[in-house]
C-alpha positions in Angstrom: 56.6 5.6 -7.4 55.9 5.9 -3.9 55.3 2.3 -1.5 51.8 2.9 -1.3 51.4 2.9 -4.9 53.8 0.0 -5.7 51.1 -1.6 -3.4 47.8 -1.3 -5.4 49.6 -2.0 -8.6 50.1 -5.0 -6.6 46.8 -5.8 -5.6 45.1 -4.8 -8.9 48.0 -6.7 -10.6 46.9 -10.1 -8.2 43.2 -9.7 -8.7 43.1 -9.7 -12.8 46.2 -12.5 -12.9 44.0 -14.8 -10.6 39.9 -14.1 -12.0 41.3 -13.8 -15.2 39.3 -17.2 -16.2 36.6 -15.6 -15.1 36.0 -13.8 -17.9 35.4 -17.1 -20.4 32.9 -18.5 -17.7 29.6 -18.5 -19.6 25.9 -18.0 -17.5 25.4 -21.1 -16.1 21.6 -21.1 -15.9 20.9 -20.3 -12.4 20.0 -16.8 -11.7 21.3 -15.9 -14.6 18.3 -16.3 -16.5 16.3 -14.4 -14.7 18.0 -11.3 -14.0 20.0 -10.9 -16.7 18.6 -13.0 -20.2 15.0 -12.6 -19.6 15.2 -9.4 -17.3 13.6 -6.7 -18.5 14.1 -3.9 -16.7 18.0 -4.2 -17.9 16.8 -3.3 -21.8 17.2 0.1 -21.4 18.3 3.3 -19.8 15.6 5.2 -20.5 13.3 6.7 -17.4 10.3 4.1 -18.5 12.9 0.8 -17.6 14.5 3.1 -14.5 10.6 2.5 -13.0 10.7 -0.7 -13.9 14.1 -0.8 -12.2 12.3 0.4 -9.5 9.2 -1.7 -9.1 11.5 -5.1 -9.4 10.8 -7.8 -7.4 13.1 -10.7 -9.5 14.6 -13.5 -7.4 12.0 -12.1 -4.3 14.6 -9.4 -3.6 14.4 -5.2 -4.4 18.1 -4.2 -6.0 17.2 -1.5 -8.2 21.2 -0.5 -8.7 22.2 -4.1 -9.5 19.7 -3.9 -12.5 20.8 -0.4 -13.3 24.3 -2.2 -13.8 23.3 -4.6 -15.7 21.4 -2.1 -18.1 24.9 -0.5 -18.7 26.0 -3.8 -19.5 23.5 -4.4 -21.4 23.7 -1.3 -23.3 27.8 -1.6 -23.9 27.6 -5.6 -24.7 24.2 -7.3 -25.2 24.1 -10.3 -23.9 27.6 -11.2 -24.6 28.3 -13.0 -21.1 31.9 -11.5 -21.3 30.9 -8.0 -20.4 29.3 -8.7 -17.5 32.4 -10.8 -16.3 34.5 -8.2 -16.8 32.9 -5.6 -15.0 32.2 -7.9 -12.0 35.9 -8.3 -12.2 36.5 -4.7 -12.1 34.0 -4.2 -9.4 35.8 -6.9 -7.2 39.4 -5.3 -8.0 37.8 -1.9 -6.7 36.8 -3.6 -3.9 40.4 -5.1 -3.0 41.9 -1.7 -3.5 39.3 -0.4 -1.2 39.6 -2.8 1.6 43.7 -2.3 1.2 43.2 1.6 2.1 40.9 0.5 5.3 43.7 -2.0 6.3 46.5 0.8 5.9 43.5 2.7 8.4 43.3 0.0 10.6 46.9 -1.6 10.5 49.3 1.2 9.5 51.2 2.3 6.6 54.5 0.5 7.4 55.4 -2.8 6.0 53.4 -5.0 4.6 50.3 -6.3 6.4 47.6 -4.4 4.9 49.0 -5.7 1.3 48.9 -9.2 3.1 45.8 -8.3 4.3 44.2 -7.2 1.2 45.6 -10.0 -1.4 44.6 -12.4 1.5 40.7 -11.6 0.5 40.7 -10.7 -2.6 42.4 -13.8 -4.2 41.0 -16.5 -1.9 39.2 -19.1 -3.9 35.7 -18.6 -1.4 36.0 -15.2 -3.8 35.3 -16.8 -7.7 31.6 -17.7 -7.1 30.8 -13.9 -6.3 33.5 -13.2 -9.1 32.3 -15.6 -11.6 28.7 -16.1 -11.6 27.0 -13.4 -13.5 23.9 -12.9 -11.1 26.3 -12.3 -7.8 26.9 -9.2 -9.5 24.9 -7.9 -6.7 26.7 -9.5 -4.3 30.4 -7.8 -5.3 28.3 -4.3 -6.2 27.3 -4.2 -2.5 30.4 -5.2 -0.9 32.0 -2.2 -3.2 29.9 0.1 -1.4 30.2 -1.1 1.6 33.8 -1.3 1.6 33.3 2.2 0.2 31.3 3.1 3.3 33.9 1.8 5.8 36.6 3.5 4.3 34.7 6.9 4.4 33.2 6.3 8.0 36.9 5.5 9.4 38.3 8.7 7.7 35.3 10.8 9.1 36.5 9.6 12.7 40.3 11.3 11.7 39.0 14.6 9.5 38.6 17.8 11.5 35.1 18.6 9.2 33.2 15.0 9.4 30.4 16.0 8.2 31.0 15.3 4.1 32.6 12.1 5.0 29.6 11.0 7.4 26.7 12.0 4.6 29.3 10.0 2.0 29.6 6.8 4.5 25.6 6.5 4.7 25.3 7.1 1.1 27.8 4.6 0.3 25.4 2.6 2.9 22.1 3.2 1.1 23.7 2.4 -2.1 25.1 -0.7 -0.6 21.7 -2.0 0.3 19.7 -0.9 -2.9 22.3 -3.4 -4.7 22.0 -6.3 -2.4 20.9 -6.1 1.3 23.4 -8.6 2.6 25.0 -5.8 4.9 22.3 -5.0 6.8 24.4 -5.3 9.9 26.5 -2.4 8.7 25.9 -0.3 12.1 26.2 -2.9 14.0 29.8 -4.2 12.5 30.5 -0.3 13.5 29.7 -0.7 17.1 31.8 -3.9 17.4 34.4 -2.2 15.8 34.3 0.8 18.1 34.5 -1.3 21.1 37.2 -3.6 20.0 39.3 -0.3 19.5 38.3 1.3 23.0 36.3 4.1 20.9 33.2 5.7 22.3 30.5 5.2 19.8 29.1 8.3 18.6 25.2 6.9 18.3 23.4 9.9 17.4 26.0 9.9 14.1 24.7 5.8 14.2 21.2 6.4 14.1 20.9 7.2 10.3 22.9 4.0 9.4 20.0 2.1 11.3 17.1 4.0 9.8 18.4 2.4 6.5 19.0 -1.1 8.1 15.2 -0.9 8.9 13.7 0.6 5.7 16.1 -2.3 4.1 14.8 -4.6 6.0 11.4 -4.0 5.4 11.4 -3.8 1.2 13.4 -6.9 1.4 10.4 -8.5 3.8 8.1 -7.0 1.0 9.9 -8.5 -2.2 9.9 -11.3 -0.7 6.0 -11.2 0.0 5.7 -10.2 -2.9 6.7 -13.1 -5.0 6.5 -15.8 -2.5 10.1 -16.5 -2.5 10.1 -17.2 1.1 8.6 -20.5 1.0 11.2 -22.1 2.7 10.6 -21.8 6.8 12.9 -24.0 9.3 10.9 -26.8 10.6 12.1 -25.7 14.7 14.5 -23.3 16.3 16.6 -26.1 17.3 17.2 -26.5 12.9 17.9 -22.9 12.8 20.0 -22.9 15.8 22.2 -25.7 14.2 22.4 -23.4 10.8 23.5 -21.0 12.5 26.5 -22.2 14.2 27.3 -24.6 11.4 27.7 -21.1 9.0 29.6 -19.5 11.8 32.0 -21.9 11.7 31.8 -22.7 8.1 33.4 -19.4 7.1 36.6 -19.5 9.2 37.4 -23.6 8.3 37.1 -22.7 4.4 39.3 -19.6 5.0 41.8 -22.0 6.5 41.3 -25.1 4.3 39.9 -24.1 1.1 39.2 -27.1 -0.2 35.8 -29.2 -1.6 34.5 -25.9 -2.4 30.8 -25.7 -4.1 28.4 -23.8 -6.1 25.2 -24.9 -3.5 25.9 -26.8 -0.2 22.4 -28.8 0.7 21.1 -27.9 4.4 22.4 -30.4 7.6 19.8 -31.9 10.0 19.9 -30.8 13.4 23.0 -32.2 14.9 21.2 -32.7 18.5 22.2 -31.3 21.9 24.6 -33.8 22.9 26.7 -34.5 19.5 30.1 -33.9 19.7 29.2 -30.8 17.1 27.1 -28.6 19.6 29.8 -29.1 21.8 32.5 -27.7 19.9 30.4 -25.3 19.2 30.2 -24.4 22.6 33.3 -24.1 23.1 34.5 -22.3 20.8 31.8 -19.4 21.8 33.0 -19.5 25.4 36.5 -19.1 24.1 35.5 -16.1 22.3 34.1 -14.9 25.7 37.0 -15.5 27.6 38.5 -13.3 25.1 36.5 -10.4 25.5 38.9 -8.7 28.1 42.2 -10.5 27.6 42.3 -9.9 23.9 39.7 -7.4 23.6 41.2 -6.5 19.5 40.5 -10.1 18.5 37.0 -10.5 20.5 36.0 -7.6 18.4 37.2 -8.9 15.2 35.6 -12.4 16.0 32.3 -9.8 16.6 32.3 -8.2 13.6 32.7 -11.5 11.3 29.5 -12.6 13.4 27.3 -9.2 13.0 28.6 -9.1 9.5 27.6 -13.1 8.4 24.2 -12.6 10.3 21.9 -12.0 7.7 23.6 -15.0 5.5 22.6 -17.1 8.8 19.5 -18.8 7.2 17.9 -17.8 10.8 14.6 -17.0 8.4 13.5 -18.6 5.6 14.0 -17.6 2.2 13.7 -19.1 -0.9 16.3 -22.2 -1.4 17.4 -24.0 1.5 21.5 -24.2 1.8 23.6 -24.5 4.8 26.3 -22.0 3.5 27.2 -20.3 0.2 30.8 -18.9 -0.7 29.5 -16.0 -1.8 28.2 -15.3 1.5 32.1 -15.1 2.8 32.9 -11.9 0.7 31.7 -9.5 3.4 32.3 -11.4 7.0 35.7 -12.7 5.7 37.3 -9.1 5.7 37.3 -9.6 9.6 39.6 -12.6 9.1 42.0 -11.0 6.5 43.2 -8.4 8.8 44.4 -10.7 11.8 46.3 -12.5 8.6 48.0 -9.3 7.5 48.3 -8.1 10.9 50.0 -11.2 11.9 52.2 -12.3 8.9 53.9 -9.2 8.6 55.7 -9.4 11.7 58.8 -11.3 10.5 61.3 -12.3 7.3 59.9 -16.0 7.8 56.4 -15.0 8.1 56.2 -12.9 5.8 57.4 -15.8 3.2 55.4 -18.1 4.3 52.5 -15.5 4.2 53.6 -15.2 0.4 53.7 -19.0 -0.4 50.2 -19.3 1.0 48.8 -16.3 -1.2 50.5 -18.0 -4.4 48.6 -21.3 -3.3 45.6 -18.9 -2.6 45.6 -17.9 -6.0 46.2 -20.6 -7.9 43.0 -22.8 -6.6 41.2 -19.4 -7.3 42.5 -19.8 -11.2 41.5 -23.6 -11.2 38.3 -22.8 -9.8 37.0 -20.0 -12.0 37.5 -23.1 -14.6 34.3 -24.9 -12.7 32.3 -21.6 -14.0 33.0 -21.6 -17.5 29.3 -23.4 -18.7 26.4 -24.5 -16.8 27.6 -28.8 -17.1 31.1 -28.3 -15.5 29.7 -26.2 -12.7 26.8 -28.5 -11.7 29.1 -31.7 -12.3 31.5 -30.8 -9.9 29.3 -29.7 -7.1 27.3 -33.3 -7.2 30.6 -34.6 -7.3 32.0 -32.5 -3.9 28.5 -31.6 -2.0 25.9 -34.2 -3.5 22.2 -33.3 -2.9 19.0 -33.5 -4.8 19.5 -29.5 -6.3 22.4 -30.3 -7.4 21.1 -33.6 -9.7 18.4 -31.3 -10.7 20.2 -28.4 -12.2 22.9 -30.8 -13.7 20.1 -32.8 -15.3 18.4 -29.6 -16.9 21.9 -28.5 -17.9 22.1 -32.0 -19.5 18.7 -31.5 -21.2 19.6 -28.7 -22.8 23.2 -29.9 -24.1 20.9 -32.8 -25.8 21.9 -35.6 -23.4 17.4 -35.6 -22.9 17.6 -38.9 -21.1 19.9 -38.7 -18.6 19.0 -35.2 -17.9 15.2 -36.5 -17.0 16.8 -39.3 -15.0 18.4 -37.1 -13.0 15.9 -34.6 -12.9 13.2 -36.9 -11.5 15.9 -37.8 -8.2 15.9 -34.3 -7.8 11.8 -34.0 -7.8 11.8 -37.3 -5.2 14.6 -35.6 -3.2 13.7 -32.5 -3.0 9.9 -32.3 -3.6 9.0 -28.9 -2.2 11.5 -27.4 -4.4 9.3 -26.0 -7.5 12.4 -25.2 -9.9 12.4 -29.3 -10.0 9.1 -30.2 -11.0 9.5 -26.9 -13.1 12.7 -28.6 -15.2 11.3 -32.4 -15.1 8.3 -31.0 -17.3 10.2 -29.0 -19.5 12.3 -32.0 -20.0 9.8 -34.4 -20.9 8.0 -31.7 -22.9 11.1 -31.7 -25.3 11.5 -35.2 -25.3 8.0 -34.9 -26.9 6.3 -36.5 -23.9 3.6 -33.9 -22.9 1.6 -36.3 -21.0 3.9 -36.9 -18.9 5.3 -33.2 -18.8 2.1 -32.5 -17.4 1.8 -35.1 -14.7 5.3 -33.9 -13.6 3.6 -30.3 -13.6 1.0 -31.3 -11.8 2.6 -33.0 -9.0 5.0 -30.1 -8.5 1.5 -28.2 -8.1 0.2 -30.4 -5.6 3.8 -30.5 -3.2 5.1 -27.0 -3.9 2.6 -24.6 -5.9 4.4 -22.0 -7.7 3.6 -19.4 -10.5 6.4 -21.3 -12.6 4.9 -24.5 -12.3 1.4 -23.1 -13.0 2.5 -20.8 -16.4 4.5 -23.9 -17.8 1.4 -26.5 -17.4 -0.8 -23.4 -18.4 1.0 -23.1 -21.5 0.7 -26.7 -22.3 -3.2 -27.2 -21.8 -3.4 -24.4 -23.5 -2.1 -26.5 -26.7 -5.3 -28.4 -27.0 -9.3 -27.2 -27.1 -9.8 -30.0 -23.7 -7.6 -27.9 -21.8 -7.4 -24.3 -23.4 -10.0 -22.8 -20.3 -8.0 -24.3 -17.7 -4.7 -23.4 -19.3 -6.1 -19.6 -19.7 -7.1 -20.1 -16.4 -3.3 -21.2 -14.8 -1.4 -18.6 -16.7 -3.4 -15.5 -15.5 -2.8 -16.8 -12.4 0.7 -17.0 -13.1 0.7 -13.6 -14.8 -0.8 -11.8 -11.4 1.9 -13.4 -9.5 4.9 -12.3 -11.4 3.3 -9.4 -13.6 7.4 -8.9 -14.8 7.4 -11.9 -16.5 6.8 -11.0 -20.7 7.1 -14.5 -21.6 4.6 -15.9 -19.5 2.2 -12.8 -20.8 3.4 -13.8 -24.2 1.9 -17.7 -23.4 -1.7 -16.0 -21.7 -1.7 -13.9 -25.4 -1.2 -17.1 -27.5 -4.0 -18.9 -25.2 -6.8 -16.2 -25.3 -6.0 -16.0 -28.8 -6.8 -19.6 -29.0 -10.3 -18.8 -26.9 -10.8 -16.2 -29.4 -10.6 -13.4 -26.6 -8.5 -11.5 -29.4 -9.0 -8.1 -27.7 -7.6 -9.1 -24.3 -4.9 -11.4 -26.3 -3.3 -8.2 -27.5 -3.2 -6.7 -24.6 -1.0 -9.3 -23.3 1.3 -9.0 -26.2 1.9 -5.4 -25.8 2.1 -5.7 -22.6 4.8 -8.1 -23.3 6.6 -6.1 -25.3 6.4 -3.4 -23.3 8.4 -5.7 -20.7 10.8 -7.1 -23.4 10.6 -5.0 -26.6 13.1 -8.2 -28.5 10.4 -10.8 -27.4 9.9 -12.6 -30.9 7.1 -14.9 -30.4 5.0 -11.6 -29.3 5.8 -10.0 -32.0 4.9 -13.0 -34.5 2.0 -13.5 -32.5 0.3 -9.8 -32.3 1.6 -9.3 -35.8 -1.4 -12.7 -36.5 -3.6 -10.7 -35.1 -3.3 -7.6 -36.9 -3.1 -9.6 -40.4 -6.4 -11.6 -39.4 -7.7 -8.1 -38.5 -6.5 -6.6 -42.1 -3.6 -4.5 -40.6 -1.0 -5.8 -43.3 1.3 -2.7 -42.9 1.0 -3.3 -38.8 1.1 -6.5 -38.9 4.5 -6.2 -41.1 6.3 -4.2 -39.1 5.8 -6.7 -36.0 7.2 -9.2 -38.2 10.2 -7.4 -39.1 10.6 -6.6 -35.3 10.5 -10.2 -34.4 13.5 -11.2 -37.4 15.8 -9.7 -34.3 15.0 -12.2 -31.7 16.9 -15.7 -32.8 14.1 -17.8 -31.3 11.7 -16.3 -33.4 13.5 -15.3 -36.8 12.1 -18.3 -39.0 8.8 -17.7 -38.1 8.7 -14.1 -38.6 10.5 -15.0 -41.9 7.2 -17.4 -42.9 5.1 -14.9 -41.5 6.5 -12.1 -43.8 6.4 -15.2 -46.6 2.6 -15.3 -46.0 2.3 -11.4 -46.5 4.2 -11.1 -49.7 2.7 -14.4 -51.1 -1.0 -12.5 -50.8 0.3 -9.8 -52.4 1.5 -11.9 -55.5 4.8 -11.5 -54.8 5.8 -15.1 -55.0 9.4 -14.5 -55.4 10.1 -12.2 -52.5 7.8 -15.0 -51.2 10.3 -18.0 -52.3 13.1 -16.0 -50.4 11.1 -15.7 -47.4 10.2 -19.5 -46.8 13.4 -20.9 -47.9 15.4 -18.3 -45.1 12.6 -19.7 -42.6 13.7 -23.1 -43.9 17.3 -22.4 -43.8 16.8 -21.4 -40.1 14.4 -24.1 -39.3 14.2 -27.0 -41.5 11.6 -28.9 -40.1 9.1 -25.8 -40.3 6.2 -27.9 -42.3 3.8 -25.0 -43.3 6.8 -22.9 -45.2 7.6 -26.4 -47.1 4.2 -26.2 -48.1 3.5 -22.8 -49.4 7.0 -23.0 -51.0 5.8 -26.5 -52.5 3.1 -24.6 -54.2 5.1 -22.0 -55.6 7.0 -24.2 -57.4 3.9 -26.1 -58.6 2.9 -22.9 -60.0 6.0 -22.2 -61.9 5.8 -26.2 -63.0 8.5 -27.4 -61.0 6.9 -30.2 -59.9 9.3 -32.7 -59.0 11.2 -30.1 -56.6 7.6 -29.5 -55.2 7.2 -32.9 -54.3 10.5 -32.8 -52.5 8.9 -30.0 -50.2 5.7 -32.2 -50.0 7.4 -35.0 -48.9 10.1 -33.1 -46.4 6.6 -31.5 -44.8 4.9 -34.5 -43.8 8.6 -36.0 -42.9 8.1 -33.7 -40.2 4.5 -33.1 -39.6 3.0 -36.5 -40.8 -0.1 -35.0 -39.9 -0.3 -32.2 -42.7 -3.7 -32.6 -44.8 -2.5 -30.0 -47.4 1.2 -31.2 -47.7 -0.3 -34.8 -48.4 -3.4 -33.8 -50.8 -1.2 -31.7 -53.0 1.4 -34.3 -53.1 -1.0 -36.4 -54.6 -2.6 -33.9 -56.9 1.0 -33.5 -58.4 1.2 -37.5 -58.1 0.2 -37.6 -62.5 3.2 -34.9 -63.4 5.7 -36.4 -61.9 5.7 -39.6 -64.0 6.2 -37.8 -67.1 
């Protein structure tokens, strides 16, 4: 086996030992829900969800090829969050092995600094968020093909016949961008590069490579438009000037000490022209300028970390305020690896130190993908190491759902008073209250995140609960189409308009919504249920059946759909298939009241009157409201004292 080789068994080898946690971590809730559990454009490989691919706007971004991964997932696993771990994993181990064949490019083939060089990124611990979190698929899918487009550009510049390699580079490029447009600055990073090696640039062979940066930069500007996710704008240049300089030095410090590491860091104030800060910072960027002829190799590195972090820079607004992200590291950071082969390499001593540090390297990695593993663990550790109102907020949902209701909403409610123009917080603190079975206030939180940060979220959720009652079924109709023309991609919310005009007895336009739903998200349960009503009311028993059958697939919505087929075969005077129904809905969901009932009066029927009376009573146990459950409990009252 040749050096080379012995190499990237090496780096393969050091990737899967250090991420393998990865692969337990579960989704954590944050983007994950979105673009990959409620997302449907991954359903299917079929040409109908490749336009829907397409036409994606999820998140405020355009990544058609990160969806179109997903749907291979999605196809091979579900949504079984282990199969989407593991081929991030893979993607970020083809990554290292990529980067290791620029660095034997860029630093040589003898010894060992591009392996230093290569296992220096690839295991460092700012690596497991893009490694780890489901949703940053993107992120590792684009620095693949970027890496990919590197490679192929710096073996273009040594091939006799360029050509191939060039039209590979820029479709490695275009690729790169369609799954993430972090690396806009691609031509640029190749222009640094090219100077800090004494090269002439070839810029007619550039121009291509920014044609792409542009028509990237302009669907991103769109997305963005066109979901309103970039309604977060800095206050004054002198904030963005200040997040700017604090990411630039960010980067390198984490690299160096990687330590207090977090899932969201919360944006820093403006640390004022005469701070100690500004005038590090100043420093340090005359340094790098004193450099530019002295050490022109190490200017040009510094260069290409800075063209390459750019668009992670926060210099516009978009979406979530942060002051850094270590997922933001995976591209810029290859700038600093090479020095760190380049350098380490050069001696016995160095080389063993170099080792010791990689070990170290890769055990907080191992550690850290622990942090990952479900959405409490992750959200608990970054209060604890970068506190901040976000932070609270998704812990407290996380809580919410893991049953802990009250100190979920505690916590959720500091995140809507910290962070008030945040919707996703107003967003959670109604959903938690609505669970808690306090709608009221579940709306007055909705309404409030209305007033300080409108979104189509907070609008479908409030919708959807006005919708509940005959006061507030116009406004809630009202709220959720609104909702519905913001985010048209969004089944569920579609499902919640149906339901509503339903309710308004707009039947026609409510089953338009339903397909339309399902056209989105064929599995959506409660749309199936729900159009499957509507065909039943309408006399479409054999239509109405078969949406009823579909909707037994969906978890959510498999004890309804088995009262729903109850209610079929009970009109039908099949009472027995009947039984089996309702007692499976029952089984599934035991404080469904109506399939207590109707099974209650089967056994009244067959004389079994004191088991009815245990339905009876279980029914109004749960819905004490329940007129029929409590008249025929009494009708019954006379058999069961014989």
């Amino acid at each position: 086996m040749s050096d080379r080789a012995i190499a990237r068994l090496l780096v393969a080898t050091a990737v899967f030992a250090t991420f393998a946690p990865a692969l337990s971590a579960g989704f954590v809730g944050w983007d994950d829900v979105p673009f990959i559990v409620d997302n449907p454009a991954i359903r299917g490989l079929d040409l109908a969800h490749l336009r829907l691919m397409a036409r994606s706007f999820i998140g405020g971004v355009w990544i058609p090829l990160t969806w179109f991964s997903f749907a291979i997932d999605h196809a091979l696993w579900g949504i079984d969050p282990i199969g989407y771990q593991l081929t991030s994993l893979l993607i970020h181990g083809a990554s290292a092995l990529l980067f290791y064949e620029v660095c034997v490019l860029l630093l040589g083939e003898d010894g060992w600094a591009a392996v230093l060089a290569a296992l220096f990124f690839a295991v460092h611990p700012l690596r497991v968020e893009s490694v780890a979190w489901a949703a940053e698929r993107k992120g590792v899918l684009s620095g693949l093909l970027w890496i990919t487009a590197l490679l192929a550009h710096l073996l273009s510049e040594r091939a006799k016949r360029p050509a191939l390699l060039r039209a590979a580079a820029l479709c490695a490029y275009a690729l790169s961008l369609a799954a993430k447009p972090n690396g806009l600055t691609f031509p640029l990073v190749l222009l640094a590069a090219d100077w800090a090696r004494r090269r002439r640039p070839d810029l007619k062979a550039y121009a291509p490579y920014f044609a792409l940066t542009a028509a990237a930069f302009g669907a991103t500007a769109w997305a963005s438009r066109q979901t309103g996710s970039g309604a977060f704008h800095p206050p004054a240049a002198a904030w963005g000037m200040g997040q700017a300089l604090y990411g630039l030095l960010f980067y390198p410090w984490k690299t160096t000490w990687p330590s207090g590491l977090a899932a969201y860091y919360p944006p820093r104030p403006w640390f004022g022209f005469w701070s100690w800060q500004l005038a590090a910072c100043a420093t340090t960027v005359a340094a790098a300028c004193a450099l530019l002829r002295r050490a022109r190799a190490a200017s040009g590195l510094a260069a290409c970390y800075a063209l390459a972090l750019l668009p992670m820079l926060g210099l516009v607004g978009h979406g979530v305020p942060y002051s850094a992200a270590d997922r933001f590291s995976y591209l810029p950071c290859l700038a600093i690896a090479l020095p760190f082969g380049s350098l380490m390499s050069r001696s016995r001593t160095r080389l063993a130190l170099a080792s010791a540090w990689l070990i170290v390297l890769a055990t907080l990695s191992w550690n850290q993908c622990s942090i990952w593993k479900n959405p409490v663990s992750l959200w608990s550790e970054t209060a604890r190491r970068a506190p901040s109102a976000l932070a609270d907020g998704n812990l407290g949902a996380s809580l919410v759902k893991e049953g802990s209701i009250e100190k979920g909403i505690a916590l959720l409610r500091a995140s809507a008073s910290g962070n008030p123009d945040q919707p996703i917080a107003h967003e959670a603190l109604g959903a938690a209250l609505s669970r808690a079975g306090r709608e009221d206030a579940a709306r007055a939180a909705w309404r409030a995140g209305l007033a300080a940060a409108p979104s189509p979220g907070i609008a479908a959720l409030l919708g959807a609960s006005l919708a509940k009652k005959p006061q507030g079924l116009l406004e809630g109709v009202e709220l959720l189409s609104s909702a519905v023309v913001r985010a048209p991609e969004r089944a569920t919310w579609r499902a919640d308009l149906g339901a509503a005009l339903a309710s308004a007895g707009k039947t026609a336009e409510a089953e338009r919504q339903y397909e339309s739903a399902l056209d989105l998200k064929p599995g959506l349960g409660r749309a199936h249920n729900n159009l499957g009503l509507l065909l039943e009311r309408a006399g479409q028993r054999d239509e109405a059946r078969a949406h009823f059958r579909a909707a037994l697939i969906d978890p959510g919505a498999r004890a309804q759909a088995n009262h729903n087929l109850g209610n079929l075969l009970l009109a039908a005077n099949r009472s027995g298939a009947a039984e089996r129904r309702y007692r499976e809905a029952l089984r599934l969901d035991p404080e469904l009241a109506a399939s207590r009932v109707n099974l209650g009066n089967i056994l009244v029927r067959r004389g079994s009157f004191r088991e009815a009376a245990v339905q009876y009573r279980a029914a109004l146990k749960t819905s004490p409201g329940s007129a029929e459950a409590r008249a025929n409990l009494g009708a019954i009252a006379p058999f069961l004292k014989k």
